[in-house]
N, C-alpha and C positions, 0 to 999 in steps of 0.2 A: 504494500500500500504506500502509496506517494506521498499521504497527508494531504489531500485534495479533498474537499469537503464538495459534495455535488448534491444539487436538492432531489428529493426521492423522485426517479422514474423520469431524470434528463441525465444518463450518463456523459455524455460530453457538455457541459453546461460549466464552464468555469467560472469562479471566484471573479464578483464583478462584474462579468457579463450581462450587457443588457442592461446595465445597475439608470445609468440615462433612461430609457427606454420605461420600462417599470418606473421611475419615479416620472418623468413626464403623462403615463396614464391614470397613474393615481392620481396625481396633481387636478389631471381634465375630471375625474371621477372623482371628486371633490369639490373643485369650481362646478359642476353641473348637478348636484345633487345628489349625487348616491354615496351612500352610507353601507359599512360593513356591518354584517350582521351572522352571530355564530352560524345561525341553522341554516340560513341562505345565499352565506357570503355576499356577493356585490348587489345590492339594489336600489334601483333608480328610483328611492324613494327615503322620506326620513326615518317612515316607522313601515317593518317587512309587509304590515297589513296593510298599507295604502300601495306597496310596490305592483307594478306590472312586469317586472323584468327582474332576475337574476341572476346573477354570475358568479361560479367555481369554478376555483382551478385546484385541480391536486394529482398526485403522484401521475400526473402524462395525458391528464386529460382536461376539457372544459364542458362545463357544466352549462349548460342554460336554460333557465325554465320563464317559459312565458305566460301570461295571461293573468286574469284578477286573482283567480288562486294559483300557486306558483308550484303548484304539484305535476305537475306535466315536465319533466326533465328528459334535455339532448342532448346527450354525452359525446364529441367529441375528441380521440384521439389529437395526441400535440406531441413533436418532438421536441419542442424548444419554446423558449417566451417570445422569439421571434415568430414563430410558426400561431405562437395563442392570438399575438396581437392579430397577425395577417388577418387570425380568419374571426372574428371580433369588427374587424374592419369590414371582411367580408359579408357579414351578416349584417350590417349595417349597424352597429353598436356604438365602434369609434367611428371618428370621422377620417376621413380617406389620409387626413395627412400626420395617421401614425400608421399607414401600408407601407410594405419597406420599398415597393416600386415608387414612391412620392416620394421618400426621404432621399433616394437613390438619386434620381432627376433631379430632386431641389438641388443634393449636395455640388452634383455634375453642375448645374446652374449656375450656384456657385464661382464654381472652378472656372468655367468658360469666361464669366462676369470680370473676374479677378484675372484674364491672360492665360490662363490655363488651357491645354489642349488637351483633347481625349485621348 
């Protein structure tokens, strides 16, 4: 063993990885109103009983359950936090500019902006 601490059920997931990433989504899940909650982790609401939407992640997968009662869960396989945000973006959750195809282009953007060539 290395001494590599990896979170359960992302074997390649290094120390710090993504640490940006996850903090720019909670930050958004926070300025927009959703609040954690034990039983239902993320929901876009203050108290679980008003929520219409919530969201889990744990050992490789994403959880999401929709509707007034939040008993109906779609479990989601995930390799990585890269892969949870993607498909969070995908489902129309976040907004498009934490896809990593948008951060990619902006970065490229960027670079081009600044004299940079591809």
């Amino acid at each position: 063993m290395n001494g590599t601490v990896t979170p359960t059920g992302f074997p390649g997931f290094a120390p710090g990885e993504h640490r940006h990433l996850l903090a720019d989504v909670h930050r958004w899940a926070r300025t927009n109103g959703w609040n954690w909650h034990e039983c239902w982790g993320w929901v876009n609401a203050r108290y679980a009983s008003d929520a219409t939407l919530g969201i889990d992640w744990d050992n490789g997968t994403v959880t999401v359950r929709a509707g007034q009662v939040l008993l109906r869960p779609t479990t989601y396989p995930v390799g990585s936090v890269r892969q949870a945000v993607d498909l969070l973006v995908a489902l129309d959750i976040l907004p498009a500019s934490f896809a990593r195809a948008y951060r990619t282009g902006f970065e490229a953007g960027f670079k081009l902006a600044d004299g940079g060539t591809r």
